[in-house]
C-alpha positions in Angstrom: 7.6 -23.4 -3.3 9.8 -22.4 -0.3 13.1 -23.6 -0.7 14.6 -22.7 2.3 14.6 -20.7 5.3 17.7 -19.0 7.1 17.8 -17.2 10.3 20.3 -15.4 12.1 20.5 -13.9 16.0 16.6 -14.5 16.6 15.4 -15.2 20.0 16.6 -18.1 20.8 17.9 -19.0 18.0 22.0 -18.5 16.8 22.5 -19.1 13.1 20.3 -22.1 11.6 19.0 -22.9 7.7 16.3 -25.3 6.8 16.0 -26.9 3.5 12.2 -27.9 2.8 11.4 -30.2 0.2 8.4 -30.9 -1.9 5.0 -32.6 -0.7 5.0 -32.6 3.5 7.7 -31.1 5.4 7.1 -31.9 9.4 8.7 -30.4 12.0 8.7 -31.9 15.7 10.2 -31.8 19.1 9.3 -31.0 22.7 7.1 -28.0 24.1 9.1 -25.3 24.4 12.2 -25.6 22.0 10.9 -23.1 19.6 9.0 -24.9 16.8 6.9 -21.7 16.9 9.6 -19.4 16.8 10.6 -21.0 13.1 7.2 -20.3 11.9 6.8 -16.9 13.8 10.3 -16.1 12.0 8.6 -16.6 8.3 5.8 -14.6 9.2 8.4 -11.6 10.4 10.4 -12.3 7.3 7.2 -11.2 5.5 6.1 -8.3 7.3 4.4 -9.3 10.9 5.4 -6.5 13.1 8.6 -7.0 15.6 9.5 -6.5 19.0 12.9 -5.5 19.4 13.5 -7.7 22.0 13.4 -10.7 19.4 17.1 -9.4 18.8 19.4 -12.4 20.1 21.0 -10.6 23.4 24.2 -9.6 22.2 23.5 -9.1 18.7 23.3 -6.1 16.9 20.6 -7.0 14.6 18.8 -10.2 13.1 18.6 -11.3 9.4 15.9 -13.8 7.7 16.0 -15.1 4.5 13.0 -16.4 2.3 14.1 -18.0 -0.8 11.4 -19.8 -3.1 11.2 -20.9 -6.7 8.4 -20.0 -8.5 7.3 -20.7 -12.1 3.9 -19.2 -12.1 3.2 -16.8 -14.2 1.0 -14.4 -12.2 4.0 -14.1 -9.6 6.1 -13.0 -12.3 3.9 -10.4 -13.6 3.4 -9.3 -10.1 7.3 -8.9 -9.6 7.5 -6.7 -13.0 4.8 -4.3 -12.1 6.5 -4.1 -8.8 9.6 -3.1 -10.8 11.5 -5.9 -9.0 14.1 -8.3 -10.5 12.8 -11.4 -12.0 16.0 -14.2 -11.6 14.6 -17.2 -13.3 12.1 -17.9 -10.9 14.1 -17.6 -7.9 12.6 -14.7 -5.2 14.4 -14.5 -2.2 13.0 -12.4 0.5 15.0 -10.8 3.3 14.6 -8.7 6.5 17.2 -7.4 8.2 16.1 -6.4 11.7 17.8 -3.6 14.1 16.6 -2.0 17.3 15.8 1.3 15.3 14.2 -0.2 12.2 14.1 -3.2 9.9 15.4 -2.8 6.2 13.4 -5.7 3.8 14.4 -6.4 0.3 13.6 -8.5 -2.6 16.1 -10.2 -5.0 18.3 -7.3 -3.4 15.9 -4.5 -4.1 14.8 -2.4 -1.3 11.2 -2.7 -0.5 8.3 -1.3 1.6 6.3 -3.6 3.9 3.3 -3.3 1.6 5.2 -4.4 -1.3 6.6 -7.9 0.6 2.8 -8.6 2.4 1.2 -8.1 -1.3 4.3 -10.5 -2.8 3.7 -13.1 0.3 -0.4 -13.2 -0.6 0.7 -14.9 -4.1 3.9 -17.1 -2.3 2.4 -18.9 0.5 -1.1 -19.2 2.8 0.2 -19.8 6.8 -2.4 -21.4 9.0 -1.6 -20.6 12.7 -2.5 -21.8 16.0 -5.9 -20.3 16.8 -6.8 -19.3 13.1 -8.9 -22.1 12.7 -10.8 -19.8 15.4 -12.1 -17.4 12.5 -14.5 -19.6 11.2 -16.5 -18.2 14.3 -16.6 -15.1 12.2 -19.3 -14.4 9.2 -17.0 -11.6 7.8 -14.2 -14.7 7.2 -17.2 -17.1 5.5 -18.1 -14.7 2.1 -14.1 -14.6 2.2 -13.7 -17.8 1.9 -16.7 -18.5 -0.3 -15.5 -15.7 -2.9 -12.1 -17.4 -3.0 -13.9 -20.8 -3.5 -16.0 -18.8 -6.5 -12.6 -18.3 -8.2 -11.9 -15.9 -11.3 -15.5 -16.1 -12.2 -16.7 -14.3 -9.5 -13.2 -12.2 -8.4 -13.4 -10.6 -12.0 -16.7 -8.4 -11.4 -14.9 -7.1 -8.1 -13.2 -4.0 -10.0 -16.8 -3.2 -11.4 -18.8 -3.4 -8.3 -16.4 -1.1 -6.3 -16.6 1.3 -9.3 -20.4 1.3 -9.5 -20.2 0.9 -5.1 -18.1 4.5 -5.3 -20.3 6.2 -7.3 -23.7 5.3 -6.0 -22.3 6.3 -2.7 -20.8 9.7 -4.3 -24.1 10.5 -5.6 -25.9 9.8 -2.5 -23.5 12.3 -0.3 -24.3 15.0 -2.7 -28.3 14.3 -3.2 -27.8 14.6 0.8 -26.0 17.7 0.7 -28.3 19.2 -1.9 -31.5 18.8 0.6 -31.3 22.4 1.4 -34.3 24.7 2.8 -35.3 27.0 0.8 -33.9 29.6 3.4 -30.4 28.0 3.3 -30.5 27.6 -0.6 -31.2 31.3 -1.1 -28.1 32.6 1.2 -25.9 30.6 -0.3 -27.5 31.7 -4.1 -26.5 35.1 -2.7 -23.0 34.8 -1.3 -22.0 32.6 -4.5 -23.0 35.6 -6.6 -21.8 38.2 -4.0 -18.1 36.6 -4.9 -18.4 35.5 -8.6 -19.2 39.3 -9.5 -16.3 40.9 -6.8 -14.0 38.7 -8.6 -15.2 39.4 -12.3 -15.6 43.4 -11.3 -12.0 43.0 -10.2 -10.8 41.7 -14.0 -7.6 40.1 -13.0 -5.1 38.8 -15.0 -2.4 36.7 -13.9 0.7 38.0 -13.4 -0.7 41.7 -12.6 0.4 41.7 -9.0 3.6 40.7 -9.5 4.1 43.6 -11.9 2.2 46.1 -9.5 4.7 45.4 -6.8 7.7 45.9 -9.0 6.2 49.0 -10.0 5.1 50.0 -6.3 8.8 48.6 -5.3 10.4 50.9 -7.8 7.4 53.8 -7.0 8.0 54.2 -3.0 12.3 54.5 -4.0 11.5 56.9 -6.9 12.7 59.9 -4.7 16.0 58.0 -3.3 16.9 56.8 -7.3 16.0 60.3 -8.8 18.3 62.5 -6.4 20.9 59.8 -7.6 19.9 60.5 -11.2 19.7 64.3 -10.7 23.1 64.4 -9.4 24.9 61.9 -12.2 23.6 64.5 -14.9 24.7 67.1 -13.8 28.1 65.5 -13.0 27.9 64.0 -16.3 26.8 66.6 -18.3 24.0 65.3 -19.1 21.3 68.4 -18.0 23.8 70.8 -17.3 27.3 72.4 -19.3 29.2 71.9 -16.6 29.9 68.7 -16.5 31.9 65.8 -17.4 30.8 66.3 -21.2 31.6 70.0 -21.4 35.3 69.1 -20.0 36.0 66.0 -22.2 34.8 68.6 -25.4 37.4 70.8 -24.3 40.4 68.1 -24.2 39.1 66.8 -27.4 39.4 70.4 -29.3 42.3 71.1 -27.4 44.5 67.7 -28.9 42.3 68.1 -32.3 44.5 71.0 -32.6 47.6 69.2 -32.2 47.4 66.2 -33.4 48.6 66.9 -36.6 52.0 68.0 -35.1 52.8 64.5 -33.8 51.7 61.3 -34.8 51.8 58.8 -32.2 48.9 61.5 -31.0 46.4 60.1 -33.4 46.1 57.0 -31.3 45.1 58.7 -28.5 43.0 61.2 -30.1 41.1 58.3 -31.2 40.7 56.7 -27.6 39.6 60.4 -26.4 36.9 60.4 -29.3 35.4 57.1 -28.0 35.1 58.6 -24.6 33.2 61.2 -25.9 30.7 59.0 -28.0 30.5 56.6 -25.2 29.7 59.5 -22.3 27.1 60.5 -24.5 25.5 57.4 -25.2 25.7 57.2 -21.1 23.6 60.9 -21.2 20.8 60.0 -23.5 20.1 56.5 -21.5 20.3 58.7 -18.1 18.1 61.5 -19.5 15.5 58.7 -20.6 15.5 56.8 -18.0 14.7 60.4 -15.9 11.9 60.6 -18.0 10.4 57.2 -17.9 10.4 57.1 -14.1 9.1 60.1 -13.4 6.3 59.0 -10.6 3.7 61.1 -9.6 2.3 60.8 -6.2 -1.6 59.7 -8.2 0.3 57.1 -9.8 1.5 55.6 -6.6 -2.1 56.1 -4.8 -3.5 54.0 -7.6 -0.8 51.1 -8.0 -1.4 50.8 -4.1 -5.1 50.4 -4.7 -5.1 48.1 -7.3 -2.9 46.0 -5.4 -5.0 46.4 -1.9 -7.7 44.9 -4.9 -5.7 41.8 -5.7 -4.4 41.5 -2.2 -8.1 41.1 -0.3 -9.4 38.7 -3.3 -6.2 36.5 -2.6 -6.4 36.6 1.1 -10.7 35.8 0.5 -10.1 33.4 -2.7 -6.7 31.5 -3.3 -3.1 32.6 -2.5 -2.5 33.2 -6.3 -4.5 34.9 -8.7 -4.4 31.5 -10.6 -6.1 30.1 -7.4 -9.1 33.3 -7.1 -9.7 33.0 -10.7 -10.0 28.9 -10.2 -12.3 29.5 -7.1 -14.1 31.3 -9.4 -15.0 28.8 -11.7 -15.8 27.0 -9.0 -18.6 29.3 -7.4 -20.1 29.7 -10.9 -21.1 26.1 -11.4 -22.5 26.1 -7.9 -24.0 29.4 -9.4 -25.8 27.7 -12.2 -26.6 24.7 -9.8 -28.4 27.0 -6.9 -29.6 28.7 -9.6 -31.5 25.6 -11.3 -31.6 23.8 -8.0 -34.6 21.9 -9.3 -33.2 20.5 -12.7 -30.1 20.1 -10.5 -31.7 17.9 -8.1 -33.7 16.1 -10.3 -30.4 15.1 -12.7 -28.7 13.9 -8.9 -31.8 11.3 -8.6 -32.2 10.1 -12.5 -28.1 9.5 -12.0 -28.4 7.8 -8.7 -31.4 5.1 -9.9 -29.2 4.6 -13.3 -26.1 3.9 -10.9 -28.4 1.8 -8.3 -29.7 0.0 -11.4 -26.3 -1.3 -12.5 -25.0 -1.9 -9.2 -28.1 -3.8 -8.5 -27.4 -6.0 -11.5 -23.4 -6.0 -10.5 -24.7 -7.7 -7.2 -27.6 -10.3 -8.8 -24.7 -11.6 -11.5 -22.6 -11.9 -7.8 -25.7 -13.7 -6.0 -25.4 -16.2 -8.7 -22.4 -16.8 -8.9 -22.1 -17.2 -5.3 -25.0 -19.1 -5.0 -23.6 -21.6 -7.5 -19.8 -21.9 -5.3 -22.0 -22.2 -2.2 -23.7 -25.5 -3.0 -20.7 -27.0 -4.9 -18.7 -25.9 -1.5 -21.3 -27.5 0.3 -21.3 -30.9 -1.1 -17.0 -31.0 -1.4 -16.6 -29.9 2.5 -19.3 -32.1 3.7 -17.2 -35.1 1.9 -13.8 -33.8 3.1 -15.0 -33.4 6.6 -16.3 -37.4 6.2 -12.9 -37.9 5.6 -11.6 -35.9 8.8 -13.6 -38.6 10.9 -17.0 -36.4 11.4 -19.7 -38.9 11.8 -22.2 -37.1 10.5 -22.0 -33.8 8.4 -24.8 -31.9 6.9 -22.9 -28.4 5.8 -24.6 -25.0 4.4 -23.2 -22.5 3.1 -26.5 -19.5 3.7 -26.1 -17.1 0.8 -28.6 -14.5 1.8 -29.2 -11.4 -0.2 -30.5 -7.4 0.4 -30.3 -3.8 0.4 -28.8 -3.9 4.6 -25.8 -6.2 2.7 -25.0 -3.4 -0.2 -21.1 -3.0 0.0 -18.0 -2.8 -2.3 -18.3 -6.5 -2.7 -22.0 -7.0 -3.2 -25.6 -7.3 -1.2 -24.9 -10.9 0.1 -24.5 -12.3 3.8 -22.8 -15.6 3.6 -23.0 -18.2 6.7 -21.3 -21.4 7.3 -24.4 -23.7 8.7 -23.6 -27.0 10.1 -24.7 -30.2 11.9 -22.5 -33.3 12.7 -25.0 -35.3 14.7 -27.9 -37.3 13.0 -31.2 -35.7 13.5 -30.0 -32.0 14.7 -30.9 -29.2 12.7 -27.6 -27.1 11.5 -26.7 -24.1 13.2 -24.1 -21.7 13.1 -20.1 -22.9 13.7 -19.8 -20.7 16.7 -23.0 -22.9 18.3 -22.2 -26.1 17.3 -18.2 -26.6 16.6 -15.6 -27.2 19.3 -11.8 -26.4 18.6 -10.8 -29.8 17.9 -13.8 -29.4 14.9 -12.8 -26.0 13.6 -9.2 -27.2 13.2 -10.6 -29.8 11.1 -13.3 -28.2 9.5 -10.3 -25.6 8.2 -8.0 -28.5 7.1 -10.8 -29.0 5.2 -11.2 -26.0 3.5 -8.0 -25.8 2.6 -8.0 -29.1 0.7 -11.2 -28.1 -0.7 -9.8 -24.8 -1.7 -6.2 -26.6 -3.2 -7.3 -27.3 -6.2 -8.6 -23.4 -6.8 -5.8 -21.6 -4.7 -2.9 -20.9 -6.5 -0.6 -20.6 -3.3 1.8 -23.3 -3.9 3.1 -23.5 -0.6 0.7 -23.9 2.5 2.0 -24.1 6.6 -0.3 -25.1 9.3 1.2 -24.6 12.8 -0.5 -27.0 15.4 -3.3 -27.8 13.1 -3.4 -31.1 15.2 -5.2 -28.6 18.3 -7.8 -30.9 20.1 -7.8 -34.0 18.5 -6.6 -37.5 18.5 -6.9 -41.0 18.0 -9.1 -42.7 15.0 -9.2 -38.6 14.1 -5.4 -38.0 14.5 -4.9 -40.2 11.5 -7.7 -39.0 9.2 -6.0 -35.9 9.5 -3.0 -36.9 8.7 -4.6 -38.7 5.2 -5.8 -35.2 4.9 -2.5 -33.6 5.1 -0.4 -37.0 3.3 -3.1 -36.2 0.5 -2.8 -32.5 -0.1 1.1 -32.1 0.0 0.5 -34.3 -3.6 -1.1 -31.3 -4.9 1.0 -28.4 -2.7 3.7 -27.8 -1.0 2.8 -28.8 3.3 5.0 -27.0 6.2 3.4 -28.4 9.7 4.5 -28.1 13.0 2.9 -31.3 15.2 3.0 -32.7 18.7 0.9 -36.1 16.7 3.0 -39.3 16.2 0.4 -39.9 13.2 0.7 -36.5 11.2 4.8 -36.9 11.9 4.8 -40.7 10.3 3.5 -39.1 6.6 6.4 -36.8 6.4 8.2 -36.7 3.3 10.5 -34.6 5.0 11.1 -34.5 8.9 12.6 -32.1 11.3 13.3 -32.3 14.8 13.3 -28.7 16.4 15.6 -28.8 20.3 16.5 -26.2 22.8 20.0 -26.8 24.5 22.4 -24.7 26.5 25.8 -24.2 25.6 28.4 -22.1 27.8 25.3 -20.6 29.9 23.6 -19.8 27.1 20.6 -21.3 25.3 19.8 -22.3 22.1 17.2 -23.9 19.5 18.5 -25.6 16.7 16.6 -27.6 13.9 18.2 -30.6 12.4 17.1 -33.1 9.5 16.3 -36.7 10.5 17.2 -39.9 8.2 15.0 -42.1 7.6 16.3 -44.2 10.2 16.6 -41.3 12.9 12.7 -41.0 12.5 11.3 -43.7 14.0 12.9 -43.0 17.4 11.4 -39.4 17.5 7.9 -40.9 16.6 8.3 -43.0 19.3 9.2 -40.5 21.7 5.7 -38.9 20.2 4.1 -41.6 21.5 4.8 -41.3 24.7 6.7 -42.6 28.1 10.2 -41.2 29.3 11.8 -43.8 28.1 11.8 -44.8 24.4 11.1 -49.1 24.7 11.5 -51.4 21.6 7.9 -51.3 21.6 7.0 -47.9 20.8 10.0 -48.0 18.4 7.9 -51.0 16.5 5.0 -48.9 16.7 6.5 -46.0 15.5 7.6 -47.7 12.2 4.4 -50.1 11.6 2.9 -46.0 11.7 5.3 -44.7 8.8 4.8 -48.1 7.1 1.0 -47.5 7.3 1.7 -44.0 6.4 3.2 -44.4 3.0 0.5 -47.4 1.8 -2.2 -45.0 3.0 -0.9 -42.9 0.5 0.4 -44.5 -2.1 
């Protein structure tokens, strides 16, 4: 459940926190002191995109903080694949808001938007002001029906978008593959046109970058062998006037003394080295003339085989690796043009086996929606009873066909209804007003309680367009389900505000020229006056303050 709600430098509002409690939480007070704003500020903590002029002026940035307890099991193996910390059932949610950007995080761990709107989905269901309003829409009734179904129906989802994607693959290449004749034949001919240029080519990978080390070291040949030329003859090397002849000399000339004095051994022995070394040095030189001796045929064909590899990469792939793949490639479009026949007859035998499981995907989906649909049907009609409609006769219209085929099935599901004896049922958006809707969605959600595992459920101004007799069903309604879930509601309706387990009173003041909302807990005893200031008149009179505690008295037996 939500435990509590904290919000800093947003809108109107300074620094506030809000403890909620279990069962129904109300929050009250007049038009225009920012009840929404609380609720707007939960839906920002969870992802709703921000203006950023909901910065308090003369703040630098705003900060809200979601913190809930949660013991369900399917929130915390959400939380581990998210990779996020699990703390004993405590998520706290936060969203730190600046002109620039907004930074959300999750028991401290930086998050996407994605990741804290798929969390949310599995923490709490908000209701807002006009959403009653999609029940005008047949897209939001299989929605709702499907979450009615439950896990029955939910787990042949993955299997019906598999089978979904690859009835729809095989259709877009069965479409592709309706060549003419004419078309089939050019393209037969280009794909063999490239799959022998590249096999007549017989690359191997790697061969180009050798080539242009070779050509590289090919079109410098003349620069590195004067270089060469001239380091053997000053070394001796190809010549005996170099630095070998000289350094033969010195070493006969102090072989001849060397016995006279012996401190000349020493250096005999470095002289000696030089001489072994130096003509190490010459044999490397000499070979290395040898070895890179380039004619001017060998550089004509380097440069053609590389002009080779060079067009098939600029036609093929920017790598060899990539030509030789393309290659592959244009030979199974080879065998395929070549077969186009068989080919096209294997498309069509694959696309009636994938239509044939898909179709029975979707009849085992018909069923089971068929099956929620009249058990939805009989449950609404007796929780709309309940909601002060006279007369209900509700259908839930599962109809089913090939026009319907999607991810999710082949069914079109309606919401049919009638609340006056001896009128046929129609759709919502012919028969329902706004007062209805709100209650035929109160409805739904108490209907859908017991299958929803959302713990914690806010409805912002559920009490749109109704009053009286109804005012109070309504708030049975809500009394009744905040036994089963947690209930956040914003009201204007003495009525709803008498069930509260839980009471809030929500007022804009102005302090030093400027203004502020605030949100403060009401006492028991502080209760009754706001309810009676719900009830009407400026002045509060003794008695609508009796009247305003005979409706929390009648609230809590109604309940009880």
């Amino acid at each position: 459940m939500l435990v509590s709600l904290s919000v800093k430098n947003l809108a109107l509002i300074d620094v506030t926190e809000v403890e909620f409690k279990e069962g129904l939480n109300i929050l009250t007070g007049e038009t225009g002191a920012g009840k929404s704003i609380l609720i707007g500020s939960i839906n920002l903590a969870l992802g709703e995109r921000a203006d950023k002029d909901i910065i308090r002026t003369g703040a630098d940035h705003a900060l809200i903080e979601l913190l809930f307890e949660e013991d369900s099991l399917r929130v915390k193996k959400l939380m581990e694949e998210l990779e996020l910390p699990w703390e004993d059932g405590a998520v706290l949610i936060s969203r730190k808001m600046k002109p620039e950007r907004s930074v959300f995080r999750i028991n401290g761990e930086t998050v996407t938007t994605k990741q804290v709107k798929r969390l949310s989905e599995f923490l709490l269901d908000i209701h807002g002001q006009h959403e009653h309003q999609s029940l005008l829409h047949k897209k939001k009734h299989r929605e709702i029906l499907d979450g009615y179904a439950g896990e029955a129906l939910a787990v042949l989802f993955p299997a019906l978008k598999e089978s979904w994607q690859e009835m729809s693959g095989l259709k877009k290449e069965l479409a592709e593959a309706a060549l003419d004749e004419d078309a089939r034949l050019r393209e037969l001919s280009l794909a063999r046109f490239e799959v022998e240029e590249i096999e007549n080519a017989r690359i191997r990978v790697g061969e180009d970058e050798e080539l242009e080390n070779a050509y590289r070291k090919m079109t410098h040949s003349r620069r590195i062998m004067e270089s060469i030329s001239a380091v053997c003859r000053l070394t001796g090397a190809a010549s005996d006037e170099g630095a070998a002849e000289f350094v033969g000399h010195a070493l006969r000339e102090l072989t001849s003394v060397s016995g006279l004095d012996e401190e000349l051994e020493g250096i005999l022995s470095q002289l000696e080295q030089v001489e072994e070394l130096l003509q190490d040095f010459n044999r490397d030189v000499l070979d290395y003339q040898e070895k890179s001796a380039f004619s001017e045929e060998d550089i004509a064909e380097t440069e053609e085989r590389l002009n080779v590899l060079n067009h098939l990469k600029s036609k093929y792939g920017k790598t060899l690796e990539a030509v030789l793949e393309y290659q592959e490639k244009r030979e199974e479009e080879l065998k395929k043009l070549s077969d186009f026949d068989v080919y096209k007859e294997n498309l069509k035998k694959r696309l009636r086996e994938a239509e044939e499981e898909f179709d029975r995907l979707c009849g085992e989906a018909s069923l089971l929606r068929r099956e929620a649909a009249a058990a939805l049907e009989k449950e609404l009609a007796e929780a709309l009873l309940d909601l002060n409609f006279m007369h209900v006769d509700f259908r839930v219209v599962v109809e089913s066909g090939e026009k319907y085929r999607s991810a999710l099935g082949c069914d079109d599901v309606e919401f049919m209804i009638s609340t006056n004896v001896g009128e046929e049922v129609r759709p919502l958006s012919m028969v329902a007003s706004g007062g209805e809707l709100s209650r035929i969605m109160l409805g739904l959600k108490t209907v859908l309680a017991d299958r929803d595992a959302v713990e914690t459920l806010i409805f912002d101004e559920i009490d749109a367009g109704i009053s009286g007799k109804t005012a109070w069903k309504v708030s049975e309604k809500l009394g009744m389900l905040s036994k089963k879930r947690q209930v956040i509601c914003i009201t204007h309706l003495p009525q709803i505000a008498a069930q509260a387990d839980a009471h809030f009173y929500i007022e804009k003041s102005a302090e030093d020229g400027v203004t502020k909302t605030s949100i403060t807990p009401l006492a028991e005893e502080k209760r009754i006056p706001e309810i009676a200031r719900m009830l009407g008149g400026e002045e509060i009179s003794p008695a609508a303050l009796q009247n305003a505690e005979d409706l929390i008295k009648m609230a809590k037996s109604a309940v009880s």
